[in-house]
Every structure is written in C-alpha cells, then in structure tokens.
N, C-alpha and C positions, 0 to 999 in steps of 0.2 A: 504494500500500500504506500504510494509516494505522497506524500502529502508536506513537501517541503523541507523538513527536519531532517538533520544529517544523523546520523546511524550511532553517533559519539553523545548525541544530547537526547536520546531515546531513554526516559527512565525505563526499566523493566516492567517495574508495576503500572504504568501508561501502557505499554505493548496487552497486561494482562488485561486489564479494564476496555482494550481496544478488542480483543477476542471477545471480552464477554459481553461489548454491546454488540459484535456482530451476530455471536448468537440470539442474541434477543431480539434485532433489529430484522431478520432474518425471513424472506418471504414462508410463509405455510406451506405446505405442500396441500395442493386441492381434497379436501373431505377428510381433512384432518386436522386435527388443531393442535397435536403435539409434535408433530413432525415437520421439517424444513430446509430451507433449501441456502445453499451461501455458497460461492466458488472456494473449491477445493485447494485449487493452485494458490490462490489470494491466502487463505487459512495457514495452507503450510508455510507458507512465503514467509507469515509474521510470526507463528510459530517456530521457524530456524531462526530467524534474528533475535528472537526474544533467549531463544538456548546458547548462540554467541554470544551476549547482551550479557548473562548472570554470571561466566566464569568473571570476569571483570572487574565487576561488583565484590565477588568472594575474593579475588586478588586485592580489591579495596581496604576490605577488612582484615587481611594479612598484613598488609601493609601498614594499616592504624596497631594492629598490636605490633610491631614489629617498634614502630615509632613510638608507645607506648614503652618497651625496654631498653630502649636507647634514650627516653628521659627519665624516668627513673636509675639506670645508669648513671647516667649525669648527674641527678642528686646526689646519689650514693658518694661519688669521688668529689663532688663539691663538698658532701656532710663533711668528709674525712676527711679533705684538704683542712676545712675550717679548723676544724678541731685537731688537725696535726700543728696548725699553726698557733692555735692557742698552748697544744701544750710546747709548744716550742717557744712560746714567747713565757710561758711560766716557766720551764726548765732557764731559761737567761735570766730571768731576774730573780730567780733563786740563787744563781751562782754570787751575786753583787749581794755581799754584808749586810750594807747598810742600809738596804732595803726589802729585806727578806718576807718581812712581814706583809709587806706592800704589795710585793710583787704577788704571795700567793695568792693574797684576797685578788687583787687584779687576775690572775692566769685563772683562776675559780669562773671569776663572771665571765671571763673570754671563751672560758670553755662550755660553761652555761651559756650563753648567747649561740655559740656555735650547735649544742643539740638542741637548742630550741627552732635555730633557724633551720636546721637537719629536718627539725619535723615537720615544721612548718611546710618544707619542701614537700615536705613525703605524704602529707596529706593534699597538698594543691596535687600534685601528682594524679593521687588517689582518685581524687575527685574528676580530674580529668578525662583518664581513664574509665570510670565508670559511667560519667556521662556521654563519651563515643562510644562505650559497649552498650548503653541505654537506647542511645537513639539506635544503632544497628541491630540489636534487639529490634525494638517495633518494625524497621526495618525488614525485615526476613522475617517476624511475624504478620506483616501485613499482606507478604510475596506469598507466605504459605497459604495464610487464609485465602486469599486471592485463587492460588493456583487448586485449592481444595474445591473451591466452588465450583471453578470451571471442569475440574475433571466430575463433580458429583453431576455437575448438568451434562456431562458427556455421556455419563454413564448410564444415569436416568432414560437419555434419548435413546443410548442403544439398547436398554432393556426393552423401551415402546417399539422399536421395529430399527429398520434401513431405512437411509433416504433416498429418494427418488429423483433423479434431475430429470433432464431428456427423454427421451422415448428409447432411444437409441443405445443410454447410457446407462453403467453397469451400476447397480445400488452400493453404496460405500461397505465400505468394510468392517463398519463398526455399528 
C-alpha cells in the first residue's frame, strides 16, 4: 500500500491497525455477512513489511539496554573515581601533623559526599532505565495485543468458511 510514507517512519503498530481496518473495511462476500473479500497481494505486501519492520524495533530495544550498561558503567567508575579521590585527599592530609585532625573530619565529608553522589547516580540511572523499559513495555504490549486481535479475527473467519473472490479464483487457504 503506497501511501507516501517511507518504509523507515512506518511504526509497526500503524502497519497493524492498517490490516485491521482493512479487514473491517473489507467488501462482504454476497449472502453473507461474515465473510469477505480484500486483495490478497495488497494483504501480504503489508504483512512482509510489517515482519521486516519488528526485527528493528527488537534491535531498538537491545540497543536501549545495551546503553543502559554503558551508563550505569559510567557511574560505577565515576562512584569510585570520587571516592578514590576522597580517600586520597584524606590519606595526604593525614600525612601533615599539624592538621591531622582537620584533614580526617574533611576526607570523612569528601568521602561522604562522594557515596552520596555515587547514589544519587545510581538511582537517576535507575530510574532511567526503568522508565525506557516502561514505555517498551507498553510498547510490545500494545504490538501483542494488536497482533492477538488480528490473528483471533483471522481465525474466527476461517472457522466460518473460505473466501470467495472471482468466479475463476481459487478460495484462500485459510
């Protein structure tokens, strides 16, 4: 079905809702009212594009957790950069006499601000994370329900019989 849109900005779930208004839109077949009729060629045409269409999509979602452990990585060597730095800055002013006292209480809070900011991380993170696997979630719960309907109304149709085109033409397969 050309209808303008390149092949790259086709959401999947648009292709599914595209099959299921053509089956609904779909002429009768004479002296029936559950059976009917839609070019076959046009059907599969947007059925193969919508099966090249989802790997893409599951590539998507590889690729969000994939970037998902590469930020959280990042925390991780930033947590412990900090805090390697803190105790590095309290191990040197432990070494200086005259300020020993000073120094610990200082390398304390520096080291305290470091696992605070550690979590701080690790919770934006978190949160991040669960909000891309939220919407993806709905996401592929919306594609299933979708593709559930369609296959229930497929199957429905072929428990009522075959459809009929032509005079000529052989009744579908299904």
């Amino acid at each position: 079905m050309d209808d303008g849109r390149s092949e790259a900005t086709v959401d999947p779930l648009d292709r599914i809702d595209e099959i299921i208004a053509m089956v609904e839109q779909a002429r009768s077949v004479p002296m029936s009212r559950t059976n009917f009729m839609f070019d076959r060629g046009e059907m599969i045409q947007i059925l193969d594009e919508l099966r090249a269409e989802l790997p893409g999509d599951l590539r998507k979602a590889a690729a969000l957790l994939e970037e998902r452990d590469r930020i959280i990585d990042r925390g991780k060597r930033e947590a412990d950069r900090i805090i390697s730095e803190g105790e590095t800055e309290h191990a040197r002013l432990v070494s200086v006499n005259e300020i020993t006292v000073s120094a610990e209480h200082e390398a304390a809070r520096i080291i305290a601000e470091a696992r605070t900011e550690a979590q701080r991380l690790r919770e934006e993170v978190d949160d991040y994370v669960d909000t891309a696997l939220a919407n993806f979630e709905q996401f592929l719960t919306r594609a299933l329900a979708s593709i559930e309907r369609g296959r229930d109304k497929m199957h429905a149709l072929r428990e009522i019989g075959t459809f009929v085109g032509e005079e000529n033409e052989r009744p579908l397969p299904f």
